[in-house]
C-alpha positions in Angstrom: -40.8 100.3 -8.3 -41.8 96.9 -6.5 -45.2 96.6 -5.6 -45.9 93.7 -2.8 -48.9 91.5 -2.7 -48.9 89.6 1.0 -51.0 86.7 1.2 -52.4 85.4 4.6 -53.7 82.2 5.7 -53.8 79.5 8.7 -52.9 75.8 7.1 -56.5 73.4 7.7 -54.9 70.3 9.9 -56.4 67.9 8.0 -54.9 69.1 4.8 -51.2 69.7 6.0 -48.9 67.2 3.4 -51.0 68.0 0.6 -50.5 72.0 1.5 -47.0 71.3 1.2 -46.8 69.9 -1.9 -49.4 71.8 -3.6 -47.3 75.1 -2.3 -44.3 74.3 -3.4 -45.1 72.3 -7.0 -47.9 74.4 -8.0 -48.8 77.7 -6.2 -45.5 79.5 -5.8 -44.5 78.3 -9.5 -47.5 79.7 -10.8 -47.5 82.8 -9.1 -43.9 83.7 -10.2 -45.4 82.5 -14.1 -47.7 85.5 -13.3 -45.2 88.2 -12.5 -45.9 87.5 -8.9 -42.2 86.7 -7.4 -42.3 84.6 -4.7 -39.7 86.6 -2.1 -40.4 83.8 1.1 -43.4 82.7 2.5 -43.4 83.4 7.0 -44.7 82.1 9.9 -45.9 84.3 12.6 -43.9 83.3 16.0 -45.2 86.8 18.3 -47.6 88.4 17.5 -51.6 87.8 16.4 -52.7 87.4 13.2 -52.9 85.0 10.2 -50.4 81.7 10.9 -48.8 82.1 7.5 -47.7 85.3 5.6 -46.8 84.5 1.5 -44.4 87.4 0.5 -44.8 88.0 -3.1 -43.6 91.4 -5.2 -44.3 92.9 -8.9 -42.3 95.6 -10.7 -45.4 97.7 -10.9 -49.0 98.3 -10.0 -50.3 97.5 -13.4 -48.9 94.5 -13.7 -49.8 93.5 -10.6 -53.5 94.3 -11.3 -53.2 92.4 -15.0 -52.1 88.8 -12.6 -55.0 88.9 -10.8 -57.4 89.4 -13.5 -56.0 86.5 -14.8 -58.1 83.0 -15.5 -54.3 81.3 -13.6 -54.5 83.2 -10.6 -58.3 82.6 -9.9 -57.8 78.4 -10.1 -54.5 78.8 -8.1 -56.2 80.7 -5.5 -59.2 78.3 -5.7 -57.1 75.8 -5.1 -55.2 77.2 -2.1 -59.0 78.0 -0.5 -59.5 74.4 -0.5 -56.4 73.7 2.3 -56.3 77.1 4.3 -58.5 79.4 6.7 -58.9 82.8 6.8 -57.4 83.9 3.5 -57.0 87.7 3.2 -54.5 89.9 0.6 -52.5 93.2 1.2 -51.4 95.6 -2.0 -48.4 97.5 -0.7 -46.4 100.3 -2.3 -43.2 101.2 -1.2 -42.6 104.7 0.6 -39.4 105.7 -1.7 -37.4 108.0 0.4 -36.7 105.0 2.3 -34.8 103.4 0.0 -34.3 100.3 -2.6 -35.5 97.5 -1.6 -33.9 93.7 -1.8 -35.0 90.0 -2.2 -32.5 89.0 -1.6 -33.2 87.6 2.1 -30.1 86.0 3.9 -31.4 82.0 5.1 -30.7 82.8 9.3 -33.3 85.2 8.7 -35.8 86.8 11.6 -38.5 89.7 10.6 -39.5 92.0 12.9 -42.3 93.4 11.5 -44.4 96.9 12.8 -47.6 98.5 11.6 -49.1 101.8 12.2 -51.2 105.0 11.4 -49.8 108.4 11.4 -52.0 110.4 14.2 -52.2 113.9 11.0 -54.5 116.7 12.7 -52.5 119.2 11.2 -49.6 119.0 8.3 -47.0 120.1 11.1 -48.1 116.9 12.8 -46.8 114.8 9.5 -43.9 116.4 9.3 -42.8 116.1 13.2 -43.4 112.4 12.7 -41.2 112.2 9.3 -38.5 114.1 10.8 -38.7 111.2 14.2 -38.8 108.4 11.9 -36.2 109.0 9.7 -33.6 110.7 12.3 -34.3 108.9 15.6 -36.5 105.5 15.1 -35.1 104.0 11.9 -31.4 104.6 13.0 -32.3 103.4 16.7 -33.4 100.4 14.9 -30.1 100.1 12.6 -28.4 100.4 15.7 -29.9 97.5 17.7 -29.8 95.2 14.4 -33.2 95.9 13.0 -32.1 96.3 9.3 -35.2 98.7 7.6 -35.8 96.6 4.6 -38.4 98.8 3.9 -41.2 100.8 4.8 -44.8 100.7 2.5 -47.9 102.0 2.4 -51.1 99.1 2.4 -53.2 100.4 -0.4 -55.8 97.5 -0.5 -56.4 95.9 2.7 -57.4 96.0 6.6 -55.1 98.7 8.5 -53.1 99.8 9.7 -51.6 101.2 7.1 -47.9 102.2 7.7 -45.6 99.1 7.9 -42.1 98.9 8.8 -40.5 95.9 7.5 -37.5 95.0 9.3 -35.1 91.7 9.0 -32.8 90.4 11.8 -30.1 88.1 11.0 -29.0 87.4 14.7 -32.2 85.9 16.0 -30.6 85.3 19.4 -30.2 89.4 19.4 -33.6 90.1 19.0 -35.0 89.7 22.2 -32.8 91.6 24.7 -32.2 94.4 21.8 -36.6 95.2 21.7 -36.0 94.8 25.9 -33.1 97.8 25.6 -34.5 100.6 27.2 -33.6 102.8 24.8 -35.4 100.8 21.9 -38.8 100.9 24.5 -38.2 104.6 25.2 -38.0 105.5 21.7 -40.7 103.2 20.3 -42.6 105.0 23.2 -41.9 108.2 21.7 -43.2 107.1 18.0 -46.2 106.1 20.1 -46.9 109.9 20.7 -47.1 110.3 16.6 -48.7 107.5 15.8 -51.9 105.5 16.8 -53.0 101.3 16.0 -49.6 100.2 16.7 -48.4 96.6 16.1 -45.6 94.4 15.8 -44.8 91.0 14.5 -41.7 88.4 14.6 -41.7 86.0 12.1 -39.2 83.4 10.5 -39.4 81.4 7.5 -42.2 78.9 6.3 -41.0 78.9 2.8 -37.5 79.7 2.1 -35.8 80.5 -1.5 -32.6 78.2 -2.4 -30.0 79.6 -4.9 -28.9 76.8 -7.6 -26.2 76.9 -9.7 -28.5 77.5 -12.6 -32.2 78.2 -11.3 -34.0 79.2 -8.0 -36.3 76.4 -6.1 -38.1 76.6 -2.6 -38.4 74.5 0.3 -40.7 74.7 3.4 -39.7 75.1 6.8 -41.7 72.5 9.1 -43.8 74.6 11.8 
């Protein structure tokens, strides 16, 4: 079961071409040593929060756990301290019912990204919110273009603490599809269920390339 550690930073000015090369030559190679995979690394274009979201995922928990212990990880994030602002981490498991989930992330790709917490005074109140989810929001979503990738559960980090991750691969769409009225009256609805909402689009800072042989990564320019 994949296990996702997010990383989030803003780049420091001064520090810009050396970020870049130290990203791509030495932190994203080391993390992947570690069992870290490097999926992509986003920038946020709506939305607040960190500039810069690192998408990295482990087969399971304890591995996860076992790469940060490790003497690597603490130089490489060390390292990364010394060119960005504001570092924080996420641990994310996966919410199974909804499905596998892929890395593989086609290049045009947009994320549109949404957070929550389930409003629970009562275990009928869960289960009215699983049953709008899974029947009415997720398929609305499907329906306007908003593939669920997946949907986890932050274990280790700031709230809140349901996240919907959702990919786009007509950008252009994505704007008059979250202005349909039926998306804004349905993610209304969810609001009744659900409490801390937020939502995110990003696109690529750091985007995988498929070799013939191997994998490598190039950075985006913000």
């Amino acid at each position: 079961m994949a296990v996702k550690l997010m990383h989030y930073w803003t780049i420091n000015p001064s520090s810009k071409e050396a970020y870049a090369d130290f990203i791509i030559k030495q932190f994203i190679p080391g993390v992947n040593r570690l069992g870290m995979h490097t999926v992509a690394g986003w920038s946020v274009l709506v939305g607040s929060y960190s500039e810069i979201i690192m998408e990295t995922v482990s087969s399971d928990l304890n591995m996860l756990e076992t790469a940060l212990k490790t003497r690597d990880y603490r130089l490489l994030k060390s390292d990364l301290l010394n060119l960005v602002t504001d570092y924080k981490t996420k641990v994310m498991m996966p919410i199974a019912k909804r499905g596998s989930y892929s890395m593989s992330i086609s290049p045009d790709t947009v994320k549109f990204n949404q957070m929550w917490d389930v409003i629970t005074l009562k275990p009928e109140d869960y289960q009215s919110y699983e049953q709008f989810v899974t029947h009415e929001f997720y398929p609305l979503l499907e329906k306007i273009g908003v593939h669920v990738a997946g949907e986890w559960e932050v274990l280790i980090g700031d709230e809140p603490h349901t996240f919907c991750e959702g990919r786009v691969t007509d950008a252009g769409s994505l704007i008059p599809a979250l202005q349909n009225s039926e998306f804004r009256r349905t993610r209304k609805k969810l609001k009744q269920y659900v409490e801390n909402y937020q939502s995110r689009i990003l696109s690529f800072h750091v985007r995988k390339i498929k070799g013939a042989r191997s994998e490598s990564y190039e950075i985006i320019p913000l």
